[in-house]
C-alpha positions as CSV (number, residue, x, y, z in Angstrom):
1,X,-15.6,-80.6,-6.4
2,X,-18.4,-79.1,-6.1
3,X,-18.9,-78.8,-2.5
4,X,-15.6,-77.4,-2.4
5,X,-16.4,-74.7,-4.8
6,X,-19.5,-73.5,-3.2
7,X,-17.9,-73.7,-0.1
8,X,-14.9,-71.2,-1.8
9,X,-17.9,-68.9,-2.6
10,X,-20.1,-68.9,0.6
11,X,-16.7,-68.0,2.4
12,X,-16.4,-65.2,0.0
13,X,-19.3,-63.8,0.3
14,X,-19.4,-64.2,4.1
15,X,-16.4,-62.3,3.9
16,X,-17.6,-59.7,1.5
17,X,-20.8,-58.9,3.4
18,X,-19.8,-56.5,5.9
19,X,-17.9,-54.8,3.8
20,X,-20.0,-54.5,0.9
21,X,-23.0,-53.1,3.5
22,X,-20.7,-50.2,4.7
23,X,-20.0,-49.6,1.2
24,X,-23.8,-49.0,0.5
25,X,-24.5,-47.1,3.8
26,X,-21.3,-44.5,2.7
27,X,-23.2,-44.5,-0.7
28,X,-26.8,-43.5,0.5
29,X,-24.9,-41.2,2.4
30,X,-22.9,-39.9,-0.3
31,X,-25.8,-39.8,-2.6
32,X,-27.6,-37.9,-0.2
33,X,-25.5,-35.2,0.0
34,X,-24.9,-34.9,-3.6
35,X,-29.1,-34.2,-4.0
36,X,-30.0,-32.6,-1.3
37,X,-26.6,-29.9,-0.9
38,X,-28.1,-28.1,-3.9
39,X,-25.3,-24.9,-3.0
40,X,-22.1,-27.4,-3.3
41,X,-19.0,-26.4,-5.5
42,X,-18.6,-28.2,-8.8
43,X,-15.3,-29.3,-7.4
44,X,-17.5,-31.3,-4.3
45,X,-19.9,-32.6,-6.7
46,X,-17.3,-33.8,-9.0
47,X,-15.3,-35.2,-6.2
48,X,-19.1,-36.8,-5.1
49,X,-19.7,-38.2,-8.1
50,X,-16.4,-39.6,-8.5
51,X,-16.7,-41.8,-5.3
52,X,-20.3,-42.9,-6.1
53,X,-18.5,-44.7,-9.3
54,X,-15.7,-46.4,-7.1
55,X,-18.5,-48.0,-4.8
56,X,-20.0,-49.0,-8.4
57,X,-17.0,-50.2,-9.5
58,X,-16.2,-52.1,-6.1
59,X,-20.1,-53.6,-6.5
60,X,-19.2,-54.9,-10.2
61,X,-15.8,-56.6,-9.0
62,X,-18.0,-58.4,-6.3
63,X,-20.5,-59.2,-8.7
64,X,-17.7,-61.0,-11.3
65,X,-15.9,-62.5,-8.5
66,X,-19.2,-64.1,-7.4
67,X,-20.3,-65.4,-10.5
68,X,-16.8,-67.2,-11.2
69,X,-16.6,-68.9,-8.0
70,X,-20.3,-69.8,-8.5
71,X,-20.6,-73.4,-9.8
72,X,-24.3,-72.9,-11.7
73,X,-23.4,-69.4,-12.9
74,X,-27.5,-70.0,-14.4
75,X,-28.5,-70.2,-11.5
76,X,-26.5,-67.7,-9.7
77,X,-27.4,-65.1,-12.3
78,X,-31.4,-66.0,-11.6
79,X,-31.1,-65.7,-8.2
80,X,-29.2,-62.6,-8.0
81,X,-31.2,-60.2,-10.3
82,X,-31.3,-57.3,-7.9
83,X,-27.5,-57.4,-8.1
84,X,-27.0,-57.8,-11.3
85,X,-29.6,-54.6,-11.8
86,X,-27.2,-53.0,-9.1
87,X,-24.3,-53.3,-11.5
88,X,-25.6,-52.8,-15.1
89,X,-28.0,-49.5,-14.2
90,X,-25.7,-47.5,-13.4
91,X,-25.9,-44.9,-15.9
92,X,-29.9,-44.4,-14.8
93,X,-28.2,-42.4,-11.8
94,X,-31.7,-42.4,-10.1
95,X,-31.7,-46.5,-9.9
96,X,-28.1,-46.4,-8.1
97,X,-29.8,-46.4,-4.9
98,X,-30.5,-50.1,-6.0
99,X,-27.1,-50.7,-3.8
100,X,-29.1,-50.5,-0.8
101,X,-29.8,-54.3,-1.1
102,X,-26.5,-55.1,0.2
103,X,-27.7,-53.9,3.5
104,X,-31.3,-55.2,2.8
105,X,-29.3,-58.5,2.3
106,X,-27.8,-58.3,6.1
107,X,-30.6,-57.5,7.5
108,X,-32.5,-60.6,6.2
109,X,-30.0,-62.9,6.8
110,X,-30.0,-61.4,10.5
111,X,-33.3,-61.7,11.1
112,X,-34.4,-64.8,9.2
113,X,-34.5,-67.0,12.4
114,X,-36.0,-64.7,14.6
115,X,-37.9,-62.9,11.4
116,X,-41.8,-62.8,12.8
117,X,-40.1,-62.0,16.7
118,X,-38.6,-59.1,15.2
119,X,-41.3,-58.2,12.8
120,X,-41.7,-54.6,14.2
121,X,-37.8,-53.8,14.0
122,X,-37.3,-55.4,10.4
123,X,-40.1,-54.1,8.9
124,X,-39.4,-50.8,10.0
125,X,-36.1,-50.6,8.9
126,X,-36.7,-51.8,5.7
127,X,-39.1,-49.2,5.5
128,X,-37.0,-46.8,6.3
129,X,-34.2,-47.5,4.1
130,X,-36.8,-48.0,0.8
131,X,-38.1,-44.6,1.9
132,X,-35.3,-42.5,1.9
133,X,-33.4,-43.6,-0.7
134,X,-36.8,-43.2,-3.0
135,X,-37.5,-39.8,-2.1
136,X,-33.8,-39.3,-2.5
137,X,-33.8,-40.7,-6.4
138,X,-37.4,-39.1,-7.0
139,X,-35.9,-35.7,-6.2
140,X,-33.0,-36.1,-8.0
141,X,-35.3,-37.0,-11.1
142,X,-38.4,-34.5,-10.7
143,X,-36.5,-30.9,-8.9
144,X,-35.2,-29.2,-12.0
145,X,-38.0,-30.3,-14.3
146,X,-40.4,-27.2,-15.2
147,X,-43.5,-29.2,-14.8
148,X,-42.6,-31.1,-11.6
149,X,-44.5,-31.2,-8.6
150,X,-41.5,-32.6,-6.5
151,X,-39.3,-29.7,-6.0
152,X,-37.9,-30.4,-2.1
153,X,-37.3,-33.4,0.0
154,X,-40.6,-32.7,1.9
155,X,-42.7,-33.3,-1.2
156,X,-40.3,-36.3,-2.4
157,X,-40.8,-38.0,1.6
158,X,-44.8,-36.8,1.1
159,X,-45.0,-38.9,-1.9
160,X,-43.2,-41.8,-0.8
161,X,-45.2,-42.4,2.3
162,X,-48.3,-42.3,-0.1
163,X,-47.0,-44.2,-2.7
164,X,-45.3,-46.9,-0.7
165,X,-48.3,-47.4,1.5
166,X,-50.5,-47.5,-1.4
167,X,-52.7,-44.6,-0.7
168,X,-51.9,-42.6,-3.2
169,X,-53.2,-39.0,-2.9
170,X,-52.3,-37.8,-6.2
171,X,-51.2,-33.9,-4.5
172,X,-47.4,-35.2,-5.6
173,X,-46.7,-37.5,-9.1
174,X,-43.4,-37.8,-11.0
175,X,-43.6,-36.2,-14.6
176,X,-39.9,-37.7,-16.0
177,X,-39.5,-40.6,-17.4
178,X,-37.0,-41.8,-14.4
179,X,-39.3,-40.4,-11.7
180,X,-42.1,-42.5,-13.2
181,X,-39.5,-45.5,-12.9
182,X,-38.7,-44.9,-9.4
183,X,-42.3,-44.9,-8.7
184,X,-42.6,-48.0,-10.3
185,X,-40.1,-49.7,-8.4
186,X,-41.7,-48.2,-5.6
187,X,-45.1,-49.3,-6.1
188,X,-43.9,-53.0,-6.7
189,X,-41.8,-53.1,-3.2
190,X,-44.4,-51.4,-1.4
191,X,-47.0,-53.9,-1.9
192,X,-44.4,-57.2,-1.6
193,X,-43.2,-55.1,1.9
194,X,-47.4,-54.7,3.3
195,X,-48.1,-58.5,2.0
196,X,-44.8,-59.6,3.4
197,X,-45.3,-57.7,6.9
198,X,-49.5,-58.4,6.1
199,X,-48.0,-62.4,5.8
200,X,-46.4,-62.8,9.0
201,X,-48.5,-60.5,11.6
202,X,-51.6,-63.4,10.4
203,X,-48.9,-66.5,11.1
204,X,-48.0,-64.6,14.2
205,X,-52.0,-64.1,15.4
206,X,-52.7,-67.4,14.2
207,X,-49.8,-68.9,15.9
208,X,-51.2,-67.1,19.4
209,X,-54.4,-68.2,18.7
210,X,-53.3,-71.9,18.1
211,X,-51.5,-71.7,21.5
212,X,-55.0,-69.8,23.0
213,X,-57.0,-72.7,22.0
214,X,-54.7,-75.3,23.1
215,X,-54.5,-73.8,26.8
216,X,-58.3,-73.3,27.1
217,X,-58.7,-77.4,25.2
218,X,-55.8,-78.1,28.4
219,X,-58.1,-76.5,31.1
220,X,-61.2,-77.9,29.6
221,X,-59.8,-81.3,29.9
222,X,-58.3,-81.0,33.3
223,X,-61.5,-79.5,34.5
224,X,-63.6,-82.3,33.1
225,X,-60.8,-84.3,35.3
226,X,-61.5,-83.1,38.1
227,X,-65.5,-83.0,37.6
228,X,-65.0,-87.1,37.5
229,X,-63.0,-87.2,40.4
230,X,-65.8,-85.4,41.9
231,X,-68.4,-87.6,41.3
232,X,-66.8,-90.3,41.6
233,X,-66.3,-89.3,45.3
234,X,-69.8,-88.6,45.4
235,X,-70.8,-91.5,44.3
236,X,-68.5,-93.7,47.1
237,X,-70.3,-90.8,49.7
238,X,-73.5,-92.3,48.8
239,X,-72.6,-95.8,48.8
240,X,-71.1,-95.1,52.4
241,X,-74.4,-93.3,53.6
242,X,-76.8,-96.5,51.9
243,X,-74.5,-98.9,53.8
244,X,-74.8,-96.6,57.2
245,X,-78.5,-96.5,56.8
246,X,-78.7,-100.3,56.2
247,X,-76.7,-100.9,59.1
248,X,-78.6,-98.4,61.3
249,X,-82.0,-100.5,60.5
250,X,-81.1,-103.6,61.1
């Protein structure tokens, strides 16, 4: 029974994947244009906004469905946190962006066999994703604020590269309460992305050099092979010449 019941949820989430990852891409995309087309029609944004809370809605039947068909709905819950945040923020319109995990999701489970190969592409798409939609939700947060710092997307992308790479400049900061949340998300996944990339770049180079030193321990060995084969011919050499010289005197 309860094979058959995780088996009833694997298949629909296998099923559900694709979908659910084109649903998040049209969201960033959506959400894009709501912040950054400052000059749209309140009939556009309403129309916007509207579709941003069918993907939501779409997300939270997922989410229900999932947990029902799970067998350990404990343990389903703990292991899908991010997607339950996905579902129950929604009213903090900043952290919608948290729907990107869907395609964070697909990515990992396409690259978790080949993960360290394909470092370089992951990593950068990861980084890529995390950075746009943060500068997307810090703008939305900080632009119409009289104190803010972050007024266009060039300050918002600024910020993100300095907060995600942990530098830190301090020339951009978020003053609202949600920009500060953003940042904090930002912060945290910044520094699990540069241990997680840090992590596997070291197993790669140490992997290399394992395989470094075992070729130069091969060529060592064969060499010391072939340095006893060597003297071992030298040594039959000078046995020969004793026994020619013996000969030769009697």
């Amino acid at each position: 029974m309860f094979q058959t019941d995780e088996r009833r949820l694997d298949r629909w989430e296998s099923r559900a994947e694709w979908p659910l990852t084109g649903l998040a891409v049209l969201f960033v995309v959506v959400y894009a244009w709501q912040v950054l087309d400052g000059h749209s029609t309140p009939g556009v944004h309403a129309v916007l906004e509207v579709a941003l809370w069918l993907i939501w809605l779409v997300f939270a039947v997922d989410y229900g469905v999932r947990l029902k068909l799970a067998v350990d709905k404990r343990r389903f819950v703990v292991t899908h946190l991010f997607d339950l945040l996905a579902v129950l923020l929604p009213m903090v319109r900043q952290l919608r962006v948290l729907r990107l995990i869907s395609v964070l999701k697909v990515l990992n489970k396409r690259f978790a066999g080949k993960f360290r190969q394909r470092v370089g592409v992951y990593a950068a798409g990861v980084t890529f994703l995390v950075g746009l939609c943060a500068s997307l939700a810090v703008l939305d947060a900080e632009r119409d604020h009289p104190d803010a710092s972050i007024t266009t997307f060039g300050d918002a992308a600024w910020w993100t590269l300095t907060t995600i790479s942990t530098v830190g400049y301090g020339d951009r900061y978020p003053v609202t309460w949600e920009g500060r949340l953003v940042a904090a998300l930002l912060m945290i996944g910044g520094i699990a992305l540069l241990g997680v990339i840090t992590g596997t770049i070291a197993s790669w180079l140490v992997e290399r050099l394992s395989g470094v030193e075992g070729s130069v321990a091969e060529a060592e060995q064969a060499t010391a092979a072939e340095l006893r084969l060597v003297r071992a011919e030298l040594a039959e050499l000078r046995e020969e010449l004793r026994a020619a010289r013996s000969e030769s005197g009697r």
